[in-house]
Phi, psi and omega in degrees: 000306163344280162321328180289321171327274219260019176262325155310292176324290150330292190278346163301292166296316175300339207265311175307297181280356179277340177300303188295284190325313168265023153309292200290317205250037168256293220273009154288281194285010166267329156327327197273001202268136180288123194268088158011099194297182173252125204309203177262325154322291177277355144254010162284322174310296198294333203280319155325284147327334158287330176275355200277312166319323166277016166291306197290128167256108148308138153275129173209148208251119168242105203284125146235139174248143209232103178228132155078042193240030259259279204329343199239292225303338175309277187286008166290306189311318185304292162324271196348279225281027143256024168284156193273057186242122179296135197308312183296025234233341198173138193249097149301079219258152188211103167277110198238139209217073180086083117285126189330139133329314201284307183317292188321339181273326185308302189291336150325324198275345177265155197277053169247172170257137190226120205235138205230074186264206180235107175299064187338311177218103175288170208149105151014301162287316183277307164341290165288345161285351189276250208334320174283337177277336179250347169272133208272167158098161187256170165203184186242013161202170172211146174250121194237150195223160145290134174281002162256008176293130173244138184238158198294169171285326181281006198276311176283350170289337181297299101036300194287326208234008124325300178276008151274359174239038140121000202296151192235356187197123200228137155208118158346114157351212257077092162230169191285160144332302188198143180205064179271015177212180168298301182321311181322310257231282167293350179294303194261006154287296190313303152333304194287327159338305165292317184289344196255310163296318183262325174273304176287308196296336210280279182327288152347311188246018173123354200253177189290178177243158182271158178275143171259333177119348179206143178110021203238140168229124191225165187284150208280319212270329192285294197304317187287014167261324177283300215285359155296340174299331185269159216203008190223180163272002166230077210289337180296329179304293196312316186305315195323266200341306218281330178306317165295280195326304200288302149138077168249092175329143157236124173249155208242123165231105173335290209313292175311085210275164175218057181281129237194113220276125169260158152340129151208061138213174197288324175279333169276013153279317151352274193291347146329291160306322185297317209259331145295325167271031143281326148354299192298319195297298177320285169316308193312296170304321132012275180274333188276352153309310166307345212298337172288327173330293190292284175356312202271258215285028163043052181267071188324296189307297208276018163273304171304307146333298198289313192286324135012289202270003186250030202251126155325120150315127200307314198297333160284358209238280162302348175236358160299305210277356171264291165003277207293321172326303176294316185312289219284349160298277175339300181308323192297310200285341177288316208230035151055047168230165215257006194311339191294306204294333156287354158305290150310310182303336181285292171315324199285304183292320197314296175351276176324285191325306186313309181303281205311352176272340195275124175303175190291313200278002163254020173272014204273163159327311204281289172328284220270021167290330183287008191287359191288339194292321181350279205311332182253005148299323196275347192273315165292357164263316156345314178278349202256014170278323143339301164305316183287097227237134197252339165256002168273144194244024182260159195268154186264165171226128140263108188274212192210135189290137177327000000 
């Protein structure tokens, strides 16, 4: 009886991570799908049309909400205001938020709106409703940036000629920065990761792309109707839900860099990580009330979104389904039983999704030698389910090394 117990138990949990595990590797082998080049016609056709589109110049309104960044946000803002954009073309707003004097004075000397409110509980979503209840004038998009985030000079002409060809909801390549450590180094694999399952393969066959929280361009007049709604520390889960409801493509564009300073010590992946699965917890709850709605009006983005956020974090996931794998190998060997092969075989495909997500040009030796770092990063997200309050709405802030 025993054995029956805990032979349930076993196929139960492996059944958990195999749900997540096919998750990731079907939207792995959809990253893979062969795209149709474009004849010489039809990009002539198209470079014509482009030109025609590109008479309209968008006004944007572009956002950093800045709390506690003394160290990045001078020179993100700096980079910024060199784009190859008519200046009247685009507004710098700097929500500054626990920020130095000295900072504050710098940035007064740039030709930005620069806004200092004061906060009980700061938070990201409260930044950006502050700044739209005090900045005057229309535009046709907002841009929300980070404040350690930098961008290319062409990134709003670019940008530009996106949103002349109708997108209401944009999120921008997000790639790392820097990679001076093992943590660094993997923050920004785990990134690309993500842009390649959730963003590129999910756009490929129709579906929206997920927000990351900084690089997002949304049509303007839709975002200042919204963005009073949010109400957590995972305001990018939320702008999703509210897009997806109304059933607003989100689209991802590769081209279009965004860089962006990753973590390269254990406590701020931590508390990074914390404040990403309270996120998760949050939205996941979030969402399932509608979740029967869209099911009845066959809201495809917003099934897909729900199941999303109910997905085991990989890194736990990979080093959960080889855990058991080795146990039940050891266990196998005591007691002459075959329970271990589905194990391996579950790690081996994780495995497999994983690569095939990584670009080619992360695939080296060197990378995936920092994985050794894995196992105790992941033992600090373990600690950080403890940790997790699915109704505190305060911002967790990480800060960015010296």
């Amino acid at each position: 009886m025993i054995w029956l117990i805990l032979h349930i138990i076993e196929i139960l949990l492996w059944l958990l991570l195999a749900a997540s595990g096919a998750y990731i590797l079907f939207f792995a082998l959809v990253s893979m799908l062969w795209k149709k080049p474009v004849s010489p016609l039809s990009a002539y056709l198209e470079g014509q049309l482009r030109s025609m589109r590109e008479a309209r110049q968008n006004n944007f309104l572009v956002l950093y909400p800045a709390y506690n960044e003394d160290r990045v946000i001078v020179n993100s803002v700096q980079t910024f205001l060199g784009q190859y954009y008519p200046y009247k073309g685009f507004h710098v707003v700097v929500i500054s938020d626990h920020m130095q004097p000295e900072t504050n004075e710098q940035l007064a000397q740039l030709p930005i709106t620069l806004l200092q409110p004061v906060f009980e509980k700061s938070s990201k979503a409260k930044a950006m409703q502050y700044a739209l209840q005090q900045v005057k004038g229309d535009y046709d998009y907002v841009v929300i940036l980070d404040a350690d985030n930098v961008v290319e000079a062409e990134f709003l002409s670019n940008l530009n000629e996106l949103c002349n060809k109708g997108f209401d909801a944009i999120q921008c390549h997000r790639c790392a920065k820097n990679s001076n450590n093992d943590i660094a180094v993997l923050d920004g694999v785990s990134e690309e990761i993500n842009n390649t399952l959730f963003r590129k393969a999910h756009n490929r066959i129709g579906l929206s792309s997920a927000l990351i929280g900084s690089g997002m361009c949304f049509r303007f007049s839709w975002f200042k109707e919204n963005v009073y709604k949010l109400s957590t520390a995972g305001e990018d889960r939320e702008l999703e839900a509210l897009l997806l409801r109304q059933r607003i493509h989100i689209h991802y564009e590769p081209t279009i860099h965004v860089y962006d300073e990753k973590v390269s010590n254990k406590e701020n992946f931590q508390k990074q990580r914390l404040r990403w699965m309270t996120a998760q917890i949050q939205s996941l709850f979030s969402l399932l009330p509608y979740f029967p709605q869209a099911v009845i009006e066959g809201n495809i983005d917003y099934i897909d979104k729900t199941v999303q956020q109910a997905l085991i974090p990989r890194s736990m996931l990979v080093v959960g389904a080889f855990s058991m794998a080795v146990l039940m190998t050891a266990f196998s060997l005591i007691f002459s039983l075959t329970w271990y092969i589905k194990w391996w075989l579950l790690f081996l495909f994780i495995c497999l999704s994983l690569y095939v997500s990584t670009p080619k040009q992360l695939r080296s030796h060197s990378v995936f030698g920092k994985i050794l770092s894995l196992p105790k990063l992941v033992w600090k997200m373990v600690m950080n389910i403890l940790k997790i309050d699915r109704k505190n709405t305060d911002f967790i802030h990480t800060t960015h090394d010296k």
